[in-house]
C-alpha positions, 0 to 999 in steps of 0.5 A: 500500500502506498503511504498516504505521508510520503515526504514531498521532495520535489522542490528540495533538489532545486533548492539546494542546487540554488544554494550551490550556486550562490555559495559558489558564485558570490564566492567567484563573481565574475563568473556570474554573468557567464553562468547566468547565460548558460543556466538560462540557455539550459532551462529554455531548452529543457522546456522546448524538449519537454515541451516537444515530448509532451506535444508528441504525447498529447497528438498520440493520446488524441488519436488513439481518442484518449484524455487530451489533457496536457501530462505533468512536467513533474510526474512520470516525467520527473527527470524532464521537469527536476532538471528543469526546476534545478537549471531555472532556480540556480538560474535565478541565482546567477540572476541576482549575483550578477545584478548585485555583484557590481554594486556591492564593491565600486571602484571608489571604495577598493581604491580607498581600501587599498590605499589605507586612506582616512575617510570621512564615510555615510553610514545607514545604520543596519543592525542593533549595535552589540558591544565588542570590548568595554573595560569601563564597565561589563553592564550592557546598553541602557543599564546603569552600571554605564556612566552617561558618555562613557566610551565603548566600542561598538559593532553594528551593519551598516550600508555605507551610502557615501565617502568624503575625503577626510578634512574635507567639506565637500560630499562625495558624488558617491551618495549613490552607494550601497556598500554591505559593510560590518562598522566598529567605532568608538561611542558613548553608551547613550550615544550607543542605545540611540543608534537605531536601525535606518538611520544615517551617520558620518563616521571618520574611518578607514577601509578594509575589504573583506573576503570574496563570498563575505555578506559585507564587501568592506569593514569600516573602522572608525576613529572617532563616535558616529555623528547622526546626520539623520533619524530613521524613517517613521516606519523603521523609526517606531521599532528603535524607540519601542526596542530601546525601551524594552531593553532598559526596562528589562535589564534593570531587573535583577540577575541574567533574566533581565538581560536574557529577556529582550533576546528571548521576546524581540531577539534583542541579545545586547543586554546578552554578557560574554559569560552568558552568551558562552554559557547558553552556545555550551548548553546548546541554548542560544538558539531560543534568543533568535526569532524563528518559526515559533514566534511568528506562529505565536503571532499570528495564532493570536491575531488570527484567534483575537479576529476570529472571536471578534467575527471578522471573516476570513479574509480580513483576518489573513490580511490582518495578520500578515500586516501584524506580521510585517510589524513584528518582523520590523520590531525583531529585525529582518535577521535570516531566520526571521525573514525565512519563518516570516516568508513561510507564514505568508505563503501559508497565509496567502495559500490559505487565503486562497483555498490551497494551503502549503504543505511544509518541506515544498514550501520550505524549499520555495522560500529558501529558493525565493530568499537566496534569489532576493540575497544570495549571500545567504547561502553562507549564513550560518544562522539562514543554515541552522534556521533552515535545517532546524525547520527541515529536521522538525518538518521530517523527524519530529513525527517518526521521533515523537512515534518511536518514543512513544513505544517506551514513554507517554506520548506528551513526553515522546514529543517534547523529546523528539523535537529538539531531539530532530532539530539538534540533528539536523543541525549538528552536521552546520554547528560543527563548523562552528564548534568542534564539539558535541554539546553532551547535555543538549537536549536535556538542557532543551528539555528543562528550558525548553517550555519556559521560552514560549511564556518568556517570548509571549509575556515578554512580546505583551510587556513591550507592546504595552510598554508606551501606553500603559507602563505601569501594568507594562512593569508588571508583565516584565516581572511575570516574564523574567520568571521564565528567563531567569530560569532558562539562564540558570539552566543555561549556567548549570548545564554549562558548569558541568563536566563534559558539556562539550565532548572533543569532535573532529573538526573542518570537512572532515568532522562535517562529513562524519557528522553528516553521514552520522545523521543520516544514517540515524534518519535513514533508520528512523524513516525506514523502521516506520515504512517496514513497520507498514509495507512488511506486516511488521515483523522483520522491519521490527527485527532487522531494524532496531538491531542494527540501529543497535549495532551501530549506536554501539559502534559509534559508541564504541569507537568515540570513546575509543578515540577519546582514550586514545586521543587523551593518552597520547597527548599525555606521551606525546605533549612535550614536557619542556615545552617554551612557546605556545600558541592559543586556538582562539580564533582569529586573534593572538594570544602567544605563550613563552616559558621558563620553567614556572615563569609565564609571558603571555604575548596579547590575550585573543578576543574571547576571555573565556578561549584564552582561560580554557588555553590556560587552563589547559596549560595549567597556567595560574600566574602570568609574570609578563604580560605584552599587549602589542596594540589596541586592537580587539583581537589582540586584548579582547580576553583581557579579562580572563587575566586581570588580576593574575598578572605581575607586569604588562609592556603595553603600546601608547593608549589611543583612547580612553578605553584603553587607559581603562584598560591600564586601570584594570591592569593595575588595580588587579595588581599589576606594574604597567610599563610603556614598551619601546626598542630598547626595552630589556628583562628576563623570564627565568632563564630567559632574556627579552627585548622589545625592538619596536616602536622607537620611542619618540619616533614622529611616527608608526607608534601606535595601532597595526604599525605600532605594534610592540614587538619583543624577543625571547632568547635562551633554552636553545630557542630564540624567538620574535613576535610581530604583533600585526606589523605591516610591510612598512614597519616590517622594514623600519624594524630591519632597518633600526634593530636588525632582529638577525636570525631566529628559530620561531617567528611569530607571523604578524597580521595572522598571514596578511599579506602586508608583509616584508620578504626582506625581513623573512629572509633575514630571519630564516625562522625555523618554524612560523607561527600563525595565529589565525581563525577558521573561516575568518573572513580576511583570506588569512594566512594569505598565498602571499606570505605563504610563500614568503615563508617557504622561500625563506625556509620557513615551516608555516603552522596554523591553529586554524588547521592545527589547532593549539601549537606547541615548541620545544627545543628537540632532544638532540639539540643542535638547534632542532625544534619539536613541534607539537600540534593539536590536531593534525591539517584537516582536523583529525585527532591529535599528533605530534609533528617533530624535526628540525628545520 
């Protein structure tokens, strides 16, 4: 018997061929235009010969006096008709790369990236400002621990609409811009809250661009505060105000409730602390802060409940609704999973509206094709992935789940399991990517908090809305709703507090395509035992299938825990004991660790606190002796935090704001003597002489930021050492020139493998080894082909933590000036080993 529940699959090859082709094209834009032609030239001719076939069938029908009526393109001919949905969506793809390509970078802007100038730019603010680094204060917008006109750094989209030369009055005819771009600046806290999405601001800045295939063309860093030119439109503008509101009323309540609130009712995470943020991506929680399908259901099954009670027919309250909807996606932002959940509901709508309701995965595929033809750059969005594969596993798995578990647990019980159950599988192939971990207490954790987000999303949406007519019963609402959300932080905290929470994974392409094949093959199993159960009576699909979803859950089992014995022994052989230099995974950033012994530097702290206190950790570092902050830059002392206060002396660069005098005051009162570095600087760790050879004190200039980095050297134990800290070419060859560094073994690679660099200061060095510190997926093309040939024709072995994850050196046990180099895992992400040898 047929299956009357048969997934629909028709649009779903079409869909992901569409998502091929953006992820390809917006990757290679030139190639665009070509393929565009070709695509379309192959759907046309498709549908002559489809329609050629079907012409000849339909005379012969007509002859032999049957049923005239035109066949389906996608029934018995479904080859015909998938080849041609396939070659027409990614057709329409190529379409809308080709079209927006040419715009997202004009000439204008690459010159003045390359150039490096100082530009005054027009800005249209394109998402709600988060804060990046603050050592002022931890509080975030709009609570008190901020002093009004305190300085913070900021991160926001933004679409640059215009440039002006700096210094100068006139505007530049380049008004008619629109340049996707990714904004720090500097501002004051208030300054921050007001900055509103839709509105227009002139910031003094410099350039960089990006990556080909980057949703942002450029990244615009400022050098001053935004200056508003021009508020948001009324439509946009009401959403600012509203959100604005709702996020200082919530966050003066007490504890991580308040501040998880307006991410769990509005998506609104930047109230969200770093420590929390960590805690709910540990607990496999974070994705309750970002608006989905559950609340524009919840949305519209209110409006359509509150209409119907009132009698309104059924076209008004579609119409309704839909309007409510628009609204609510204005109030939450038009992030990618609200613009896929919205698109879904108002095809669903229109289609009951219509007679003809959609039907879910046909319809999920038609919005994923609709969203990357409107922005192809979706295609490499993590968050439209996750969105849309959480909607996919859901829409498949949730059913047959909810069914096998209801075998062994009440029904009730089966559901609420099987549904972050499905969602978590259909996205941890994506989250892998992300994290090289699997999250042990995921689904338990969702069990907990799971119930409670829907009262927190609702009661807190009420609270908002009610927040400028009644604000009194408003206040009221917000305490009803923080109940829930200070109780799915504590879970938050509590999952992530225990041991294990994030077992070690494989990492890159190779942990994606076991996660991958992992996933299907549990799916395949799942899927399968119900159609054996209906096609074969029942008997053999009950026999045959749970013994092999057993043999290969213990298998997998088996041979995981396998690989975690295997992988903890051998580090513990392997990892070198007398171990000098260190080099930290934690992204895109450097946080560099040389030793003597029981005495510590640290060269820079990374971007994120709680990486660098896991690389610590790790090392069992307690107390750092020296600490060097090369320059200003987030990257370089974003985790500033996870050692403030175990630090006995920092050589720092010359502040360039107030942020960073924050910085020293942090130092300092957490017990540590502050020390501005320049060339000729010297002291000792241990056994082990330092030096610092650049900036020149004094010098008119290349004292401060890239250029200004401080760059020490370390001498004895058989390894002689040099850190660049993010020097670039220039002041690479300024450093040769005044302190002639001579011949090193490890040289740590300034600017994570820009291409700015020096192959005169390389060659001078002839480092054994190179270390690179540099972030997957980074978005920079770092470590770049440039200076990996650099490093090569120098003699130089290049080792990345993107690829290699930590690394460290040690002099090797025959001497003669041979290095043993350590990595934790080897290139492609597969399990840890050591790489050992001179030169």
């Amino acid at each position: 018997m047929e299956p009357t529940n048969r997934i629909d699959l028709r649009l779903v090859l079409p869909a992901v061929f569409a998502w091929l082709a953006a992820w390809l094209l917006i990757a290679f834009p030139e190639w665009a235009p070509g393929s565009q032609a070709a695509l379309w030239t192959g759907a046309v001719c498709l549908a002559l010969a489809a329609w050629r076939r079907n012409g000849y069938r339909r005379r012969r029908v007509s002859r032999q006096g049957g049923d005239t009526r035109w066949p389906r393109l996608v029934g018995r001919s479904q080859v015909w008709g998938m080849a041609l949905v396939c070659c027409a969506a990614a057709a329409l793809v190529a379409s809308a790369v080709t079209v927006a390509a040419a715009n997202r970078l004009p000439a204008t802007v690459r010159d003045s990236a390359a150039r490096q100038e100082s530009l005054t730019v027009i800005l249209t603010v394109a998402s709600i400002p988060v804060q990046t680094q603050s050592f002022g204060a931890s509080a975030p917008f709009g609570t008190a621990g901020f002093r009004s006109g305190e300085s913070m750094r900021v991160r926001f989209r933004g679409t640059l609409t215009g440039i002006e030369p700096g210094g100068s009055e006139r505007q530049d005819a380049a008004h008619r811009l629109s340049v996707p771009v990714v904004v720090f600046a500097e501002t004051a806290s208030d300054e921050a809250s007001a900055l509103h999405i839709g509105g227009v601001v002139r910031l003094d800045a410099t350039l960089r661009l990006t990556a080909a295939g980057d949703a942002a063309s450029a990244l615009v860093f400022g050098r001053g505060p935004p200056e508003t030119i021009a508020p948001p439109p009324w439509w946009l503008g009401w959403a600012g105000e509203l959100r604005s509101r709702f996020t200082a009323a919530a966050t003066a309540l007490p504890g991580d409730g308040g501040d998880l609130l307006p991410g769990l009712a509005i998506g609104d995470t930047s109230a969200v602390g770093a420590d929390l943020d960590t805690a709910m991506k540990t607990s496999s929680l974070s994705h309750l802060t970002a608006v989905s399908g559950a609340n524009c259901a919840v949305v519209i099954a209110g409006v359509m409940l509150l209409t119907g009670f009132l009698g309104l027919s059924r076209g008004i309250r579609i119409g309704l609704s839909l309007a409510t909807l628009l609204g609510f996606v204005v109030l939450v932002t038009p992030e990618p999973s609200v613009l896929r959940a919205a698109l879904m509901a108002t095809i669903l709508l229109l289609g009951i509206a219509s007679g003809r309701p959609g039907r879910g995965l046909p319809l999920l595929a038609l919005v994923v094709i609709l969203l990357l033809a409107a922005d192809p750059w979706l295609a490499r969005s993590y968050g439209f992935a996750l969105s849309v594969l959480a909607t996919a596993g859901l829409l498949v798995l949730a059913a047959p789940l909810t069914r096998m578990l209801s075998r062994l647990l009440p029904i009730w019980l089966a559901a609420v399991i099987a549904i972050p159950l499905a969602a978590q599988l259909a996205c941890q192939p994506v989250l892998v990517l992300l994290s090289p971990t699997l999250p042990l207490y995921g689904v338990p954790a969702n069990l907990l908090a799971g119930p409670a987000a829907p009262a927190a999303t609702v009661i807190g949406l009420i609270a908002c809305l009610l927040l400028p007519w009644l604000p009194g019963v408003a206040g009221g609402v917000l305490h009803l709703a923080w109940l829930p959300a200070a109780w799915i932080a504590a879970i938050a905290r509590m999952t992530a507090e225990l041991p294990g929470s994030r077992l070690p994974w494989l990492g890159g392409v190779l942990g994606v395509l076991v996660t991958a094949l992992l996933t299907v093959a549990v799916v395949a199993l799942v899927l399968r035992r119900r159609t054996d159960a209906r096609t074969h009576g029942g008997n053999h699909g009950r026999t045959l299938w749970p013994i092999a979803a057993i043999g290969v859950l213990v298998l997998a089992t088996g041979s995981y825990a396998g690989s975690l014995l295997g992988a903890g022994v051998g580090r513990a052989v392997v990892f070198p004991a007398d171990w000098q230099i260190a080099a930290c995974d934690i992204g895109q950033g450097d946080a560099v660790i040389v030793r003597d012994h029981d005495r510590y530097a640290l060269v820079d702290v990374g971007p994120d606190p709680a990486l660098l206190t896991e690389c610590l950790d790790s090392l069992g570092i307690e107390r750092i002796d020296l600490l060097v902050l090369t320059h200003y830059d987030l990257d370089h002392i974003g985790g500033a935090a996870a050692v403030i206060g175990r630090v006995d002396m920092a050589l720092v660069g010359i502040p360039e704001n107030d942020d960073d005098e924050r910085l020293h005051d942090a130092l300092v009162a957490g017990g540590a003597e502050i020390r501005e570095a320049a060339r000729g600087d010297t002291g000792t760790l241990g056994g082990l002489r330092w030096e610092v050879l650049w900036p020149v004190r004094g010098a008119p200039s290349m004292q401060t930021g890239n250029d200004g980095s401080v760059t020490i050297g370390f001498d004895g134990q058989g390894i002689r050492s040099l850190f660049l800290g993010d020097l670039g070419a220039e002041s690479q060859s300024s450093l040769r020139r005044v302190s002639s560094p001579g011949v090193v073994d490890v040289v740590k690679v300034a600017h994570h493998g820009s291409g700015d660099q020096s192959p005169e200061l390389y060659a001078e060095l002839g480092a054994t080894v190179g270390l690179i510190s540099v972030g997957r997926d980074n978005g920079y093309g770092h470590p770049t082909d440039e200076i990996l040939a650099i490093l090569a024709s120098a003699g130089t072995v290049a080792m990345r933590t993107d690829r290699q994850g930590m690394l460290v050196v040690a002099p090797a046990p025959e001497g003669g000036g041979a290095l043993t180099v350590w990595t934790e895992r080897i290139d492609g992400g597969e399990e840890d080993k050591p790489v050992t040898g001179p030169g």
